[in-house]
C-alpha positions as CSV (number, residue, x, y, z in Angstrom):
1,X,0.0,0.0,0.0
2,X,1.4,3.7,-0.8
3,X,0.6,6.0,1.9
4,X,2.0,10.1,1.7
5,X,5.4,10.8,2.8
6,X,3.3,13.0,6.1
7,X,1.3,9.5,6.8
8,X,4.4,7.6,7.1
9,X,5.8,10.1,9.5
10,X,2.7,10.0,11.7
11,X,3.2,6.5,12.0
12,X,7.0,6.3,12.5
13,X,6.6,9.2,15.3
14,X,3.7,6.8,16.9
15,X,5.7,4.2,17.1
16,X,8.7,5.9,18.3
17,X,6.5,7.4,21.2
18,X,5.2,4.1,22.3
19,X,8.9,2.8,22.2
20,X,9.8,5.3,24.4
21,X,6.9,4.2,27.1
22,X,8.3,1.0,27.3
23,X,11.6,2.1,27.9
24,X,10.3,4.4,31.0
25,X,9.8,1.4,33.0
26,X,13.8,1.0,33.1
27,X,15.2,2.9,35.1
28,X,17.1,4.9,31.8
29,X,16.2,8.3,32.2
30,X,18.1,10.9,33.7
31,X,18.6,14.8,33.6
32,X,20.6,16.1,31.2
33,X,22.5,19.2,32.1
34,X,21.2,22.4,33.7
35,X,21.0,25.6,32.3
36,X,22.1,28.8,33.1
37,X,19.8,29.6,35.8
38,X,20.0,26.4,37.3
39,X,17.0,25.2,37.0
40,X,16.5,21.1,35.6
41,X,16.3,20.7,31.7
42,X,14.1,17.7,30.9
43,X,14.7,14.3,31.3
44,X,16.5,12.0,28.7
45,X,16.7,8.3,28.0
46,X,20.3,8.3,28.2
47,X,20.7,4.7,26.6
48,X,18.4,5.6,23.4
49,X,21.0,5.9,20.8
50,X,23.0,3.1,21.9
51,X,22.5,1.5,18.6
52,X,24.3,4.0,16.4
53,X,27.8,3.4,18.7
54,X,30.4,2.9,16.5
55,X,31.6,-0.8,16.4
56,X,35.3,-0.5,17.2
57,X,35.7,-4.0,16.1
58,X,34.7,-4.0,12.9
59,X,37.1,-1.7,11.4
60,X,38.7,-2.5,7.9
61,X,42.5,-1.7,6.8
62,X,44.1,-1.0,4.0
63,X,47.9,-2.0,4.4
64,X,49.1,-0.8,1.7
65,X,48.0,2.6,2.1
66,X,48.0,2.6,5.7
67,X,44.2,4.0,5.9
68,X,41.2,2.2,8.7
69,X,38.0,2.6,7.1
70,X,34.3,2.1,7.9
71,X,31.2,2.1,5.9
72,X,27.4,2.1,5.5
73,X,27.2,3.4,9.4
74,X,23.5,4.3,9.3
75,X,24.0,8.1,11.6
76,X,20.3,8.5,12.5
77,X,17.4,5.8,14.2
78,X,15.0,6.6,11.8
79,X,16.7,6.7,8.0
80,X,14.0,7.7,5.4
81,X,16.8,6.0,3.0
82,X,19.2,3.8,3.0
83,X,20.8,4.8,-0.1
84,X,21.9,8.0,1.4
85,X,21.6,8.5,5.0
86,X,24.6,6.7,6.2
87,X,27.9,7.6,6.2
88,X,31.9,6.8,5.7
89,X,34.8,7.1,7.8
90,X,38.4,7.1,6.6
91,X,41.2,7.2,9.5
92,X,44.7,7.3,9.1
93,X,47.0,4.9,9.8
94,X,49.1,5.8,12.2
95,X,45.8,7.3,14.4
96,X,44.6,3.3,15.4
97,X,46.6,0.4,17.0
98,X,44.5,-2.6,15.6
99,X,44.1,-5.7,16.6
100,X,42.9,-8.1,13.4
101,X,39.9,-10.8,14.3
102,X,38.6,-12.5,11.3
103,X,38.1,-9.9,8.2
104,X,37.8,-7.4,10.5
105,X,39.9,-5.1,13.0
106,X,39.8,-4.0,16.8
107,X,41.2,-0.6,17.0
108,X,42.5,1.6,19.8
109,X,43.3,5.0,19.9
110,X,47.2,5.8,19.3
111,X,47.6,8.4,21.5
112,X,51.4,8.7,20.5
113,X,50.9,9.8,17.1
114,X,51.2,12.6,15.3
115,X,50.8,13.3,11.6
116,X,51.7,16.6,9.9
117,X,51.2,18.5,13.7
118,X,48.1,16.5,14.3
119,X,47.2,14.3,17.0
120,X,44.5,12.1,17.8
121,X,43.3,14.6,19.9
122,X,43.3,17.5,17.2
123,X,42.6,16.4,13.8
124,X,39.8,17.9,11.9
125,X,37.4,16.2,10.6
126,X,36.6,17.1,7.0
127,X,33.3,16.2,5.2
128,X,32.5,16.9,1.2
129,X,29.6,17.9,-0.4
130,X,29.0,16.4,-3.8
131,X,25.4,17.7,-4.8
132,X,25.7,18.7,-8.3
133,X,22.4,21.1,-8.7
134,X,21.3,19.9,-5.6
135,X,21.2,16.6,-6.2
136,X,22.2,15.2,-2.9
137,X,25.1,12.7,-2.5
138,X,24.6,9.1,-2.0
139,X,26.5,7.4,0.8
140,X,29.2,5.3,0.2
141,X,29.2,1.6,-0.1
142,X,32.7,0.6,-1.7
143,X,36.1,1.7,-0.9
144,X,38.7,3.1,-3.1
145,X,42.1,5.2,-1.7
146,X,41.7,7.0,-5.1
147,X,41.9,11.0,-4.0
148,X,41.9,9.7,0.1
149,X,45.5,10.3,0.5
150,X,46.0,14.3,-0.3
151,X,43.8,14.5,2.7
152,X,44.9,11.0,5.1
153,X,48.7,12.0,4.6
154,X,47.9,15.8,6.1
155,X,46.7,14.0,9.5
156,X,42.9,14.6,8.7
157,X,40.0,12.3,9.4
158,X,37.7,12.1,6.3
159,X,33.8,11.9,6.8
160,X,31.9,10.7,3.8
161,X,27.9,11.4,4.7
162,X,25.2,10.7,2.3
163,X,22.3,13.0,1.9
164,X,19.4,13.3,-0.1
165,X,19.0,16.2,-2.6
166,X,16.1,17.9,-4.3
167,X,14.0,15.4,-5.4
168,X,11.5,12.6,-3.0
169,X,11.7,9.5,-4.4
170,X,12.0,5.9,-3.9
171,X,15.0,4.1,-2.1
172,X,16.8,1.9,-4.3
173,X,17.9,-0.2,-1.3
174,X,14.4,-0.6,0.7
175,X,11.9,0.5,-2.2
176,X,10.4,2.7,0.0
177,X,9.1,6.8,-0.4
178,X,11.2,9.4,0.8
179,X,11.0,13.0,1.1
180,X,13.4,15.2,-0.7
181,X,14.0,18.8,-1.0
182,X,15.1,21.3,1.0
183,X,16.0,21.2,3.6
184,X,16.2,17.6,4.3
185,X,19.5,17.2,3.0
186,X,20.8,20.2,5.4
187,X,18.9,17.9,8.3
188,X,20.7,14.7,7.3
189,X,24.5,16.5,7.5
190,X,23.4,17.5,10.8
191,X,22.4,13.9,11.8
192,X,25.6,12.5,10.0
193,X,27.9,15.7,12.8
194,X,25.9,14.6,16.0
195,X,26.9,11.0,15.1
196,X,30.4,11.8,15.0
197,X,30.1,13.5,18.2
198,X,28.1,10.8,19.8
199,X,31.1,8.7,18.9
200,X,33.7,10.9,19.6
201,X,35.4,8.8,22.5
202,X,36.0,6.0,19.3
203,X,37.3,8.2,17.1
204,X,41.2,9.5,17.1
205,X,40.3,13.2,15.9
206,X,38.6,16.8,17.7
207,X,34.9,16.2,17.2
208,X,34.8,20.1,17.9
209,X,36.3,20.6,14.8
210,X,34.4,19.7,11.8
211,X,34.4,21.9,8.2
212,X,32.5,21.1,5.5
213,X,33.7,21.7,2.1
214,X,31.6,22.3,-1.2
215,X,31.5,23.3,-4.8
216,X,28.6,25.5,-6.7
217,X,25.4,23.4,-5.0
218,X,27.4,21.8,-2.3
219,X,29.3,24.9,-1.8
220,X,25.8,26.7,-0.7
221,X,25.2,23.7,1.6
222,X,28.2,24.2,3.0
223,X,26.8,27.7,4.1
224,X,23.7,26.8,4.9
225,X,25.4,24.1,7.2
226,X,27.8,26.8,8.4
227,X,25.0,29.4,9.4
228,X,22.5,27.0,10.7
229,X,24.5,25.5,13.5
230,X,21.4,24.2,16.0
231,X,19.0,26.7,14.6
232,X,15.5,25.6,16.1
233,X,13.7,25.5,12.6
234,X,15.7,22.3,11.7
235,X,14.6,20.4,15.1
236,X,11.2,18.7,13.9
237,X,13.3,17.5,10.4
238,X,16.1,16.4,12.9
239,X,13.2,14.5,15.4
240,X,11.5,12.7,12.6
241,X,15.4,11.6,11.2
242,X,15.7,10.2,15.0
243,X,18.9,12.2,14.9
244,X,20.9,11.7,17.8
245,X,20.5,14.6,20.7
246,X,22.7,14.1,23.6
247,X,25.3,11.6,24.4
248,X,25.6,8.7,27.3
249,X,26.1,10.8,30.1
250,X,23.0,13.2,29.2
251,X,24.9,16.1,27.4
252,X,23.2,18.0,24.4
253,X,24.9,17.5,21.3
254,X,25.3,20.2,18.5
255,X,25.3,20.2,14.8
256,X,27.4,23.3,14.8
257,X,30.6,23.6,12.6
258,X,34.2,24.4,13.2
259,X,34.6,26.0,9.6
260,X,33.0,26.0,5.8
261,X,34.4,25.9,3.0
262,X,32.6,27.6,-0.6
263,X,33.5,27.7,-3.3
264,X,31.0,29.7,-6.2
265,X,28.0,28.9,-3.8
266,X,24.6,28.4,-5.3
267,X,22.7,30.2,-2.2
268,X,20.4,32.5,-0.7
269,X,17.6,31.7,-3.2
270,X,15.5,34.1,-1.5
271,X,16.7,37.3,-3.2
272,X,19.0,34.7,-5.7
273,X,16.3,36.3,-8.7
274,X,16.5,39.7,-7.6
275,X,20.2,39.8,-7.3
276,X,20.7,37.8,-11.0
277,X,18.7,40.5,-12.5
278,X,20.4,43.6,-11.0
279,X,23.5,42.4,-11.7
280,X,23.1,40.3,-15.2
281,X,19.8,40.3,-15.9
282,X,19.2,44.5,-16.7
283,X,22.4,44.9,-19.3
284,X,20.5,42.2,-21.6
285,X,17.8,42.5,-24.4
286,X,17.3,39.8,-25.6
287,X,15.8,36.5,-25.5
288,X,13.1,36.3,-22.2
289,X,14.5,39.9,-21.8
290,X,13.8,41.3,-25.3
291,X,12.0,44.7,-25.3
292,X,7.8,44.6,-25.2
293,X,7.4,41.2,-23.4
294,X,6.3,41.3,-20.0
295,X,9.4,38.5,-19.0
296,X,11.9,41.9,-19.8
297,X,9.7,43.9,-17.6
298,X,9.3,41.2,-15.0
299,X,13.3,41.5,-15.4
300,X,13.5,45.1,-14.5
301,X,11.1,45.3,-11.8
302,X,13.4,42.8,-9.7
303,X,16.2,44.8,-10.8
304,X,14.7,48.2,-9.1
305,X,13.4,45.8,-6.2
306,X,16.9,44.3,-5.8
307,X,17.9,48.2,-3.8
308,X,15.0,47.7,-1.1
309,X,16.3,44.0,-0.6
310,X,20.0,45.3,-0.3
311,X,18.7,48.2,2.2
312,X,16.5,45.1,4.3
313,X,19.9,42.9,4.6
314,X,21.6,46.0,6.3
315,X,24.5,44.5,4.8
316,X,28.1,46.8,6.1
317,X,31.6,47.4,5.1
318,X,34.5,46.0,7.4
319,X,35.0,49.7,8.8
320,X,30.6,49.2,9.6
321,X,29.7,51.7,6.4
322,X,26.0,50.4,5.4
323,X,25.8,48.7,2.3
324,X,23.6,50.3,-0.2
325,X,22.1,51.2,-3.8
326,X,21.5,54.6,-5.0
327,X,19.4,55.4,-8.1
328,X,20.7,56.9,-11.0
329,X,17.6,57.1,-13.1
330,X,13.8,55.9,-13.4
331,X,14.1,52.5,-11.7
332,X,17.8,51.8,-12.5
333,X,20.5,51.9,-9.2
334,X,23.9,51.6,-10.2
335,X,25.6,53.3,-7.7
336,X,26.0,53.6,-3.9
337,X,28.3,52.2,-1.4
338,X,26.9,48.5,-2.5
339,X,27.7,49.1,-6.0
340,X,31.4,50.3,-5.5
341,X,32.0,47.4,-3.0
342,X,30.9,44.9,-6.1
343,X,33.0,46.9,-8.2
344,X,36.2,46.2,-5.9
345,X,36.0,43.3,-5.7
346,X,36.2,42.8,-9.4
347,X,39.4,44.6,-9.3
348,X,41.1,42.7,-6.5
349,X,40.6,39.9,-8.5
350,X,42.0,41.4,-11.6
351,X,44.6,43.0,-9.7
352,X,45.9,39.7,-8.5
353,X,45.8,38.1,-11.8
354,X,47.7,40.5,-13.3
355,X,50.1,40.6,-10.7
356,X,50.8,36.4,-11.1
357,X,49.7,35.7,-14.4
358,X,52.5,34.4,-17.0
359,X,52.2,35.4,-20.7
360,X,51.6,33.6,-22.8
361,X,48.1,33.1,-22.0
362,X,44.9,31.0,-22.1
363,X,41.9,31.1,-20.2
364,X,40.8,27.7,-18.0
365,X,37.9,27.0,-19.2
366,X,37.0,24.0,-16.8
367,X,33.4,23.7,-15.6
368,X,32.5,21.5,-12.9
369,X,28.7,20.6,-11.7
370,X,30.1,19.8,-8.4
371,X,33.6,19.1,-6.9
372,X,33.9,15.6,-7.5
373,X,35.7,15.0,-3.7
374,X,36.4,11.1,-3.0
375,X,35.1,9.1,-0.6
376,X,32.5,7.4,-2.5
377,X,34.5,4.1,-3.9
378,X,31.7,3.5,-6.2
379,X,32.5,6.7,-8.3
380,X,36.0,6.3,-10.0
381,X,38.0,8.8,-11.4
382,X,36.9,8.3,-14.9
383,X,33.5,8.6,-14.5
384,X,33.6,11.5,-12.2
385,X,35.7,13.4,-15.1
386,X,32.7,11.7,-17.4
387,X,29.7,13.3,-15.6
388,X,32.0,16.6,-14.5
389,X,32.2,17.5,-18.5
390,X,28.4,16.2,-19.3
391,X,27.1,18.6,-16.6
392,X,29.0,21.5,-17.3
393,X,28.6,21.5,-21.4
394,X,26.0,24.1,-21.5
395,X,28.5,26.6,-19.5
396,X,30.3,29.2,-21.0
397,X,33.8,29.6,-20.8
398,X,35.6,32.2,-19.0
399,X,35.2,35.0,-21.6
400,X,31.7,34.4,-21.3
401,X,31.1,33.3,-24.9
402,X,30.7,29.1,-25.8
403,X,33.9,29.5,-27.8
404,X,37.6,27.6,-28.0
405,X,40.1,28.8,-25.9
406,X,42.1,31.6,-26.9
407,X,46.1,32.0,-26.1
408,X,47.0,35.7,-25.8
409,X,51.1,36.5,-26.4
410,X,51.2,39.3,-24.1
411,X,48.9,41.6,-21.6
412,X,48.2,44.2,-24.2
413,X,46.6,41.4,-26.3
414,X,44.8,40.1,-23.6
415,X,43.4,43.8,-22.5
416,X,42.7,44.6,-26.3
417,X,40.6,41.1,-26.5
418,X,38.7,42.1,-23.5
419,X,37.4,45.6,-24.3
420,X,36.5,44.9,-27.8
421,X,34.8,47.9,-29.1
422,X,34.5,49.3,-25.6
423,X,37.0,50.3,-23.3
424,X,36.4,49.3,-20.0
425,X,39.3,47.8,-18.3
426,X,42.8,48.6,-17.9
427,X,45.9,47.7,-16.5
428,X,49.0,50.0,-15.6
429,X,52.3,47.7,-15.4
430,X,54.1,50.6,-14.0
431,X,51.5,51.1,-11.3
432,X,50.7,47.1,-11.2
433,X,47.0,48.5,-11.4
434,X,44.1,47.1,-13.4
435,X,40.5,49.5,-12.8
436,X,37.5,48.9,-14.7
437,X,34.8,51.7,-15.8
438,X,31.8,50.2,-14.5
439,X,30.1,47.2,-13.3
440,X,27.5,47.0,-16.4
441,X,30.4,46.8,-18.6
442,X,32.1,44.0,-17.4
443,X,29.2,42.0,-16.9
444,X,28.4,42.3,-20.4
445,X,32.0,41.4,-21.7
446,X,32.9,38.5,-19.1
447,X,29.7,37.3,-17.5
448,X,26.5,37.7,-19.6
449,X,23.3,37.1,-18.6
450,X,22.8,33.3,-20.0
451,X,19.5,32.4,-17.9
452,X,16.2,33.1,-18.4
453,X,13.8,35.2,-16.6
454,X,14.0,34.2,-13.3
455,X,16.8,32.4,-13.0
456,X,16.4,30.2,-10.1
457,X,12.3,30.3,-10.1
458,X,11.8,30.2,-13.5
459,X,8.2,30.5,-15.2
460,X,8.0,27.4,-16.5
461,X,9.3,26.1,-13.0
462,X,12.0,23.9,-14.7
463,X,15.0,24.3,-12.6
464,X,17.1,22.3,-10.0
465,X,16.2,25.0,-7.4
466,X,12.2,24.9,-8.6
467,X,12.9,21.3,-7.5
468,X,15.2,21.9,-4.5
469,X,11.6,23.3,-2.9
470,X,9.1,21.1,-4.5
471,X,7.1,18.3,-2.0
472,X,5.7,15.1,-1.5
473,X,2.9,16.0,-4.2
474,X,4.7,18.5,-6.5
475,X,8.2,17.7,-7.9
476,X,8.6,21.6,-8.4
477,X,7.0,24.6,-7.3
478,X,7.8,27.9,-7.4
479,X,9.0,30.0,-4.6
480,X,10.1,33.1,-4.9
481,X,7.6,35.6,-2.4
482,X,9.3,38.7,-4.5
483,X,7.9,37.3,-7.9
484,X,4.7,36.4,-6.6
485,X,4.5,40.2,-5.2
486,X,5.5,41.6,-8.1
487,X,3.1,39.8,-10.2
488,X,0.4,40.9,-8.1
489,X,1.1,44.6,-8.0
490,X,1.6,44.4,-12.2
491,X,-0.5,41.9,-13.3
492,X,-2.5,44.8,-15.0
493,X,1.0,46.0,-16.9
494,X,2.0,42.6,-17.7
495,X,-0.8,41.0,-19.1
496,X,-0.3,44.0,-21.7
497,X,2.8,42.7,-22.5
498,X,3.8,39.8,-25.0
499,X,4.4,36.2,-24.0
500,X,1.9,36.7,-20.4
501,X,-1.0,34.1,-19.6
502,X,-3.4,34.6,-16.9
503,X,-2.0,31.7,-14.9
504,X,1.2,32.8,-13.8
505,X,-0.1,34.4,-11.2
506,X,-2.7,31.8,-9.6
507,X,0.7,29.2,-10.2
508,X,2.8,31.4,-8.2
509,X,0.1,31.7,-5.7
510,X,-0.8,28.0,-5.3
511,X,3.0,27.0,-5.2
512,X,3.7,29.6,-2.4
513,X,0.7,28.3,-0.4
514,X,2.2,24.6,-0.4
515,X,3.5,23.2,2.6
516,X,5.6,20.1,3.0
517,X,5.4,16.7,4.8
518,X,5.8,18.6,8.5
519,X,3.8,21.0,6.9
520,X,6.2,23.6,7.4
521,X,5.6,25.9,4.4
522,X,7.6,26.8,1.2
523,X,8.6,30.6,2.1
524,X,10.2,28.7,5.9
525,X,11.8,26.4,4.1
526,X,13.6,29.0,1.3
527,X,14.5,30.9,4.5
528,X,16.1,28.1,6.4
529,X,17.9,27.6,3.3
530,X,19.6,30.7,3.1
531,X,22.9,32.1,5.2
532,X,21.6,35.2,5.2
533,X,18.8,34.3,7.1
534,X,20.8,33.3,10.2
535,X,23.3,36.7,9.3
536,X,21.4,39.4,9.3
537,X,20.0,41.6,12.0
538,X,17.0,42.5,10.1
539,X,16.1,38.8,10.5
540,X,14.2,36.8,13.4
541,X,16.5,34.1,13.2
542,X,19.6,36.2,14.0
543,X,21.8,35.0,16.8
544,X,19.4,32.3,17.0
545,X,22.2,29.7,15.6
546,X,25.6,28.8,16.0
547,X,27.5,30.4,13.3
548,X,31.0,28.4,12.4
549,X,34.2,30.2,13.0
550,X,36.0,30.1,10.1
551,X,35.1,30.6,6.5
552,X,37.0,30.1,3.3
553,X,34.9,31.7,0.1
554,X,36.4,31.7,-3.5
555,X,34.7,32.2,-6.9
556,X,35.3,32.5,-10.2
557,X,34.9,36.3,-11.6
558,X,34.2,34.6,-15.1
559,X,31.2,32.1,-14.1
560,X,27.7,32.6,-15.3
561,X,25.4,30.5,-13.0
562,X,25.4,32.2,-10.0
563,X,25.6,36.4,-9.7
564,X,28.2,37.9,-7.7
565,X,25.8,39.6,-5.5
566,X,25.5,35.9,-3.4
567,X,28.9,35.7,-2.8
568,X,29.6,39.5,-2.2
569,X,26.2,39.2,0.4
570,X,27.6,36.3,2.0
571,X,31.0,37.6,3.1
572,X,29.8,40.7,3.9
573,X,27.4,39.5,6.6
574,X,29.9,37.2,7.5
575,X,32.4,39.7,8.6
576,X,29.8,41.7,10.7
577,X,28.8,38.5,12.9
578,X,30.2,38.7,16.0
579,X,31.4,35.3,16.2
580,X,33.5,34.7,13.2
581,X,36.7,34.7,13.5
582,X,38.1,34.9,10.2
583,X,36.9,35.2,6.6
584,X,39.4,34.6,3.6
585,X,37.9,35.4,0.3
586,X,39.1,35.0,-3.2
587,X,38.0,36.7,-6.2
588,X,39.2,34.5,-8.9
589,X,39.9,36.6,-12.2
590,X,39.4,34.0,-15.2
591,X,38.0,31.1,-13.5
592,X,34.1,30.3,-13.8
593,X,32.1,27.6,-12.7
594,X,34.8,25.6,-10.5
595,X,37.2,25.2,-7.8
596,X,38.2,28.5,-8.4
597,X,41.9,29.1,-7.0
598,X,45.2,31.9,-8.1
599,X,47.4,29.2,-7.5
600,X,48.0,26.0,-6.2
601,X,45.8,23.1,-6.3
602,X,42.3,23.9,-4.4
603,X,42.6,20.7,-2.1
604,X,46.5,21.5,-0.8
605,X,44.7,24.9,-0.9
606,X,42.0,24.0,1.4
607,X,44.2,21.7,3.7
608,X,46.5,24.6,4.3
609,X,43.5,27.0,5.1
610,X,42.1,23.9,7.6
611,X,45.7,23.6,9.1
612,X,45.8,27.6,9.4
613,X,41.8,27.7,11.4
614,X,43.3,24.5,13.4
615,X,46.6,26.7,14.6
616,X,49.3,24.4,13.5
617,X,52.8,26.5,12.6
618,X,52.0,29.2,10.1
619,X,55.6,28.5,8.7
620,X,54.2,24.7,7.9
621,X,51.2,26.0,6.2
622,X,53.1,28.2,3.8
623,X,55.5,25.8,3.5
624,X,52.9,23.6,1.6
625,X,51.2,26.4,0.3
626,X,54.5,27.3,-1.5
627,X,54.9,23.1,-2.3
628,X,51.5,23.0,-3.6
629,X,51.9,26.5,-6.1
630,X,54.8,25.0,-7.0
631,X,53.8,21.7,-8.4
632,X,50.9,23.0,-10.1
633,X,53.1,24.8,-12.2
């Protein structure tokens, strides 16, 4: 019999509740820690996740690369799918004394060794995100040392959790209906963290210290994960997972993070349509956006509303100057303390390219639907490379046109190719300087508007994110609350205009109404999904969550998926949250859609960076910062 996604959870939460009565007659329970004023927090059944212990004799090990490893380690009581809630676990060699029984291994913690300044008592723990468009990442259930050891050798502990992406579906393993969407996947990393804290007296590494790393869709769960750390919203998701709560001795476990790493994160999709259309979407007339359809005026109406959404983040500089748009003329704002702070960062980027770039020339046009991070032994190298180059053909390249690399003899060439028939960028060698005119103009040569109108909730409602916030019933629903207001204050204009039908408006409507299998509805859900949410003060969820410590951002100044204004939003809320420590972002000039780095390779990049937020020597990390430029060239 099929029953709803919200039936099966009814059912499941029953059962769990009458599970819990019959454990009440053991004596299991006690209080869990007090709270500030002293009075007694709730009890707890102190034995109830005694199931998810990790088995510390049934580790495997690979002698010849000197690695422990466990899999399929289901991280939650009540998995809505096998195929992706559970995780890996890939040690180090030196980190265990084992004992072999059988196939298996008995391990002990090695509290002698030390890898790369890392003990068992300090190692990170390190988790990918694999989700290209959102599409979740299915848990490991082979191994394979291919891509393991760049991170092993360093002294980290490598986490590979499943997690289910934009889509419900079926499990492959039990046949059974899951629910997908956001922002389940968020909930099931959470589960996968608290289970590695649960466990934390098995495991040779800091539980304290856990960073998440991600590229373009995994890179935005990375910040969601980063921003969200036990926000209340995610605690009935987290309940009906059976995620774990507190450990043995009655102590509340978090889902917070130690650091986040992004890079060109697909985020904040509640101003993600406004913010495309300032910043691509208004410099282009054609297509969706071609003058006398009501698409092009839909186009500039989020543009103009893009300034009141920039004013409502209360975004600031680092010296605490507030972040906005000015207008220039009827409906357009191109200027303002927002606009110049997009502006340099455009010119950092080009100023450090400049600065390190070797002539002869030619542009990287890699594209990459998600980083492709190991840990999964049933995706080899090959066909990661495979689906890498089938999901990213419709990209452009880093000049912004679908075209064949171009090698440019000197910097002259190069600035020539770039202005075209406009000059708008230029570089002094004497000064080391590049500037560029204005924002509008570089969009247009390097990073064209390539979507339609919107870009994320699109009007046919076709796209991973339209997905990423569809339900049980709906595959994809629209969910953008600035659209639908728009629509309703212009319907009248619009339905003027060529290309509108009357039910645009009643789909936006319905869609927005929807509510999921918690019935928790769509606008919540694009909230809890966004950084910015937990970031700015303007927002009831601010300093409601534990915000991670340490952020690494880089993106690629050429890319064409996401705007700049996500990335540019993010770091700047970042840096005004008390509780961040550091922020290192990097404008890449001439990467697009990828693991966007000046130099270096982006994982020795991104173990340095760990290394750095972990305090080991900063003369080690530049030391293989240095090694790692070096061999890349």
């Amino acid at each position: 019999m099929k029953c709803s996604r919200r039936e099966f959870l009814t059912l499941a939460s029953t059962g769990a509740l009458a599970a819990l009565a019959g454990c009440a007659s053991e004596n299991t329970t006690q209080p869990s820690e007090t709270d500030q004023e002293g009075s007694e927090k709730e009890q707890v059944d102190v034995k109830k996740f005694e199931a998810l212990k990790i088995d510390n004799s049934a580790w495997n090990y690979d002698d010849d690369n000197d690695v422990w490893w466990q899999n399929r380690l289901t991280y939650c009581l009540e998995p809505a799918s096998e195929t992706y809630e559970q995780l890996a676990i890939y040690v180090p060699g030196p980190y265990f004394t084992g004992e072999q029984k059988g196939q298996t291994w008995t391990c002990t913690i090695n509290e002698n060794a030390e890898i790369a300044g890392f003990t068992p008592r300090t190692a990170p723990i390190v988790m990918p995100l694999n989700p290209g468009d959102y599409a979740g990442q299915a848990a490991s259930t082979a191994y394979s040392y291919d891509g393991l050891g760049t991170y092993l050798e360093k002294g980290l502990v490598y986490v590979y959790a499943g997690f289910r992406g934009r889509n419900s579906g079926y499990d492959s393993v039990t046949n059974e209906f899951f629910s997908g969407g956001a922002p389940w996947g968020a909930a099931d990393v959470k589960a996968a963290v608290r289970f590695l804290r649960y466990n934390a007296s098995f495991l040779p590494c800091d539980t304290s210290r856990i960073i998440t790393f991600g590229h373009s869709g995994g890179g935005g769960l990375s910040a969601v994960l980063g921003t969200s750390g036990d926000a209340p919203e995610y605690e009935p998701y987290l309940n009906a997972l059976g995620a774990i709560t507190h450990d043995a001795d009655a102590n509340k476990l978090s889902d917070a993070l130690f650091g986040s790493m992004c890079w060109c994160p697909s985020t904040s999709f509640e101003v993600s349509d406004a913010g495309y259309e300032w910043f691509a979407g208004q410099y282009s007339v054609e297509g969706a956006r071609a003058d006398g359809t009501w698409t092009k005026r839909l186009s500039d109406d989020l543009a103009s509303n893009y300034a009141g959404t920039v004013a409502n983040l209360g975004l600031t500089s680092e010296d605490g100057t507030a972040l906005t748009l000015d207008e220039t003329s009827g409906g357009i704002f191109v200027a303002g303390t927002y606009y110049d702070y997009l502006v340099s960062i455009v010119e950092e980027g080009a100023n450090a390219f400049f600065e390190h770039v070797q002539f002869p020339y030619t542009p990287d046009t890699t594209v990459q639907a998600n980083g492709n991070f190991p840990g999964d032994g049933n995706l080899k190298a090959a066909e990661e490379e495979a689906i890498a180059r089938a999901s990213g053909s419709d990209e452009s390249d880093a000049g912004g046109q679908a075209s064949q690399p171009v090698t440019y003899a000197n910097v002259d060439a190069y600035i020539d190719a770039l202005n075209g028939n406009n000059f708008w960028i230029s570089y002094n060698a004497r000064r080391a300087s590049a500037s560029i005119t204005d924002l509008g103009s570089y969009v247009s040569h390097c990073r064209p508007a390539n979507a339609s109108v919107a870009a994320f909730d699109s009007i046919d409602c076709n796209q991973p994110a339209n997905q990423l916030f569809g339900n049980d019933d709906n595959d994809a629903l629209h969910f953008d609350g600035t659209i639908l207001s728009l629509l309703t204050q212009n319907v009248d204009t619009y339905a003027q205009l060529q290309g509108w039908k009357e039910e645009y408006l009643t789909d936006w409507e319905n869609d927005l109404s929807q509510k999921d299998s918690l019935d928790v509805s769509v606008a919540a859900r694009v909230q809890m999904y966004d950084p910015l949410y937990y970031l700015c003060g303007s927002s009831e969820a601010y300093g409601k969550a534990s915000v991670a410590p340490h952020w690494r951002i880089n993106t690629g100044l050429m890319q064409t998926t996401v705007p700049l204004t996500t990335e540019a939003n993010l770091v700047a809320a970042l840096k005004a949250y008390d509780g961040v420590n550091d922020v290192a972002f990097t404008p890449v000039w001439g990467a697009g859609r990828s693991l966007a780095e000046r130099s270096g390779t982006p994982e020795d990049n991104f173990i340095a960076w760990v290394e750095q937020c972990c305090g080991i020597d900063p003369a080690t990390v530049a030391a293989n910062t240095e090694k790692s430029s070096e061999e890349a060239q």
